[in-house]
N, C-alpha and C positions, 0 to 999 in steps of 0.2 A: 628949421624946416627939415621934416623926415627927408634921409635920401637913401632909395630902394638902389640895392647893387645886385646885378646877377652875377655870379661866377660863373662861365661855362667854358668849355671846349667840348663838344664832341669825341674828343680822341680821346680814350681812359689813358689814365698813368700818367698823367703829366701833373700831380697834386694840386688837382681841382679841391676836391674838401679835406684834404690838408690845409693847404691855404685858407677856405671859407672857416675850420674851427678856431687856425689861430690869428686869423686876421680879426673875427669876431672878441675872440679874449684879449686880444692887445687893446682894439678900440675900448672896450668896456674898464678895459686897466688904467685908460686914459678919461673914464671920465664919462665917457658915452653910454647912453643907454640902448645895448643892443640886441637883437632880435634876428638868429639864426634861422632861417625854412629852408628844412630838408625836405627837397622834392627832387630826391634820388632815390629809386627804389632800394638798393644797397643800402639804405641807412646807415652809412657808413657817421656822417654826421653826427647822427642819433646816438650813437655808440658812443663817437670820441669826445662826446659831451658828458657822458657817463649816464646815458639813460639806457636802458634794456628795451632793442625796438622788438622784441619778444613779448615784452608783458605793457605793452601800452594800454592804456584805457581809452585814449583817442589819439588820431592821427591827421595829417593833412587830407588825407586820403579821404574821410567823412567832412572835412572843410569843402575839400575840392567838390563832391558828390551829393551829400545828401545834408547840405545845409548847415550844419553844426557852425556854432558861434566858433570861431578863433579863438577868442579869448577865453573860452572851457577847454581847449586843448592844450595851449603855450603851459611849458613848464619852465619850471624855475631850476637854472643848471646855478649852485652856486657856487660848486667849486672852478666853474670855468668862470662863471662871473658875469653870467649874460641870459638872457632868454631865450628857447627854445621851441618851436613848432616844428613837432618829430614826424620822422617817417620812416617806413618799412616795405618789405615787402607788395604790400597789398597796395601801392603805388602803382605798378604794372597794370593792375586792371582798370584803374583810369586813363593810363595812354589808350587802350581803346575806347571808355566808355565815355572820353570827352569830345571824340570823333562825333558822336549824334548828338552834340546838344547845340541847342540854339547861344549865341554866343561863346562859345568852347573856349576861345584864345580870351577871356577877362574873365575866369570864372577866379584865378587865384588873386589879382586886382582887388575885385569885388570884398575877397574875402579879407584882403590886407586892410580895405577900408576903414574897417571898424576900428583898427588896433593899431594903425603906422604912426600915429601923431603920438602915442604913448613912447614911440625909440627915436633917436636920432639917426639910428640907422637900421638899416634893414638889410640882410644878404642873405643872398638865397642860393643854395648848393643846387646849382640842376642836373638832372644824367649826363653822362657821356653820349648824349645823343641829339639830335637834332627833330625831337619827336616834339606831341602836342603840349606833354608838361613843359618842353624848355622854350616853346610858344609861351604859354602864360607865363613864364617867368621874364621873357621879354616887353612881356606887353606890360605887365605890372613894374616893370624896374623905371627909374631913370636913367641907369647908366650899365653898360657890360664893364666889367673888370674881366679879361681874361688872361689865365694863366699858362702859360708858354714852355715848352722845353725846350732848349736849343739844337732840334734836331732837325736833319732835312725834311721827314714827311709831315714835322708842327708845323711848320709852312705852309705846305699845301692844304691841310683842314683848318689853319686861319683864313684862306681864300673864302673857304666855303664857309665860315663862320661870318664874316663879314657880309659875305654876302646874303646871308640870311639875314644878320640886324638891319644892313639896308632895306629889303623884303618888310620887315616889322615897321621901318619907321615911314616907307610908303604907303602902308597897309592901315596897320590898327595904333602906332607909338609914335607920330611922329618926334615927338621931344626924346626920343631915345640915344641917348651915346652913348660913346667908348671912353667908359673914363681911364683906362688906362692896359698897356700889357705888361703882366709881370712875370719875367725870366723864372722859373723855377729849376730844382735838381740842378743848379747852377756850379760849373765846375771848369773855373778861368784858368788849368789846365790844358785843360781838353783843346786841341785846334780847331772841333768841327765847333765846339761851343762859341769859342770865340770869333768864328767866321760867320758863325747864323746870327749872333747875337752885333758883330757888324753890319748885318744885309737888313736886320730889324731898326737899327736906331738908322739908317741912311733913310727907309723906306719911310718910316713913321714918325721920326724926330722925337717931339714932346709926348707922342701917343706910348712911348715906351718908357716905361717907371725907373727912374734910378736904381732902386730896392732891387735886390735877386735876392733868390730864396736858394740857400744851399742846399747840397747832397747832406746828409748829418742823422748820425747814427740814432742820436735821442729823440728827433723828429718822427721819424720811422718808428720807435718805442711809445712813443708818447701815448698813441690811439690803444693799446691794447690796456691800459690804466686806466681809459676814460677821462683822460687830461688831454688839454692844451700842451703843448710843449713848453707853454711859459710857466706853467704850476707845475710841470713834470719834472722839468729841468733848465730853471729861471734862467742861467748864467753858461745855456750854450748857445754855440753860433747860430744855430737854428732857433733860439727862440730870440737873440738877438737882432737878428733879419728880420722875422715879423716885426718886430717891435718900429724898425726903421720902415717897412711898407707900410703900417698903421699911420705913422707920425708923415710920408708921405701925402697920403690921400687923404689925413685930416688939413693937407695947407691947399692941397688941389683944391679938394670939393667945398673949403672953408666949412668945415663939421664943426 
């Protein structure tokens, strides 16, 4: 059975789609058939899967708005090793123009319908924001995956993170959870890292992923190739890490 993962945080810089491009390449390394949605206006996503969100032909952007089949948009990344539903820019002007529609929060659901049963899984990068796209991307998931920096004010916007999925699963999801937080820029150095990342496993116990995702130079390299870190550079710590949060969340969610 498909399971829809939202990646978010709110706060930029904590490697939200970092995470989403190589969590996506490890599970498909393993077997799975998977299905990246960038619905980050930054396309950043788009990019590090090696697609040009410059020269697309279609977008989520026309999934989300004016009806276009999914399945005429999803591209095929094959050196990351996964499937694709791109975005860019022109993402921005659906945060407002999903504000007047009737049903706004399931328009990207709707659109997943057609094509979830084709992946085992499904993850979907959403902005740095707490706007209407990262609304659908709740309302369409079954679980939040969020990713974490160990720092004081990542704290305070998991509050308010949390407290919106609560919001969605009163509202429009109730089956919605937290499958998991995963530590990233992770650097067990550091004393504030390892003090926030003590106040997180006390707080949340199981809700907090074994896996952290390190600081590491070829991770940060990787996006500007249009690789994964695992194709960029199979045999470093950073794509080693993925590879252990993949193999994670495949025994959690039994994928």
């Amino acid at each position: 059975m498909t399971k829809i993962i939202a990646l978010t945080n709110q706060k930029g810089g904590v490697g939200k789609t970092t995470t989403a491009v190589n969590l996506a390449a490890c599970l498909a390394a393993l077997d799975k058939r998977v299905l990246l949605v960038d619905l980050d206006p930054q396309g950043h996503a788009t990019m590090g899967s090696g697609i040009d969100k410059h020269e697309l032909d279609g977008s989520v952007l026309e999934v989300l708005l004016e009806g276009r089949r999914a399945s005429e948009v999803i591209l095929d990344c094959p050196d990351a090793g996964y499937a694709l539903l791109p975005g860019n820019g022109d993402l921005t002007a659906a945060e407002v123009d999903l504000l007047d529609r009737d049903g706004r929060e399931r328009c990207l659901g709707e659109a997943l319908g057609s094509v979830a049963a084709s992946y085992d899984v499904v993850i979907i990068d959403c902005p740095p924001s707490l706007n209407m796209l990262t609304v659908n991307a709740l309302t369409a998931a079954d679980g939040v995956l969020i990713p974490l920096q160990c720092e004081f004010y990542a704290l305070e916007g998991l509050s308010a993170l949390l407290d919106t999925v609560e919001q969605i699963q009163a509202s429009v999801n109730p089956s919605l959870e937290v499958f998991g937080i995963v530590r990233t820029m992770y650097d067990a150095r550091n004393s504030l890292t390892r003090d926030v990342s003590k106040q997180l496993s006390q707080y949340f116990g199981d809700t907090l992923l074994k896996a952290t995702i390190p600081r590491n130079v070829r991770v940060a390299e990787a996006p500007s190739h249009g690789l994964p870190v695992t194709k960029y550079a199979r045999l470093s710590r950073g794509s080693q890490a993925h590879r252990v949060l993949a193999k994670e969340l495949i025994r959690r969610l039994s994928l």
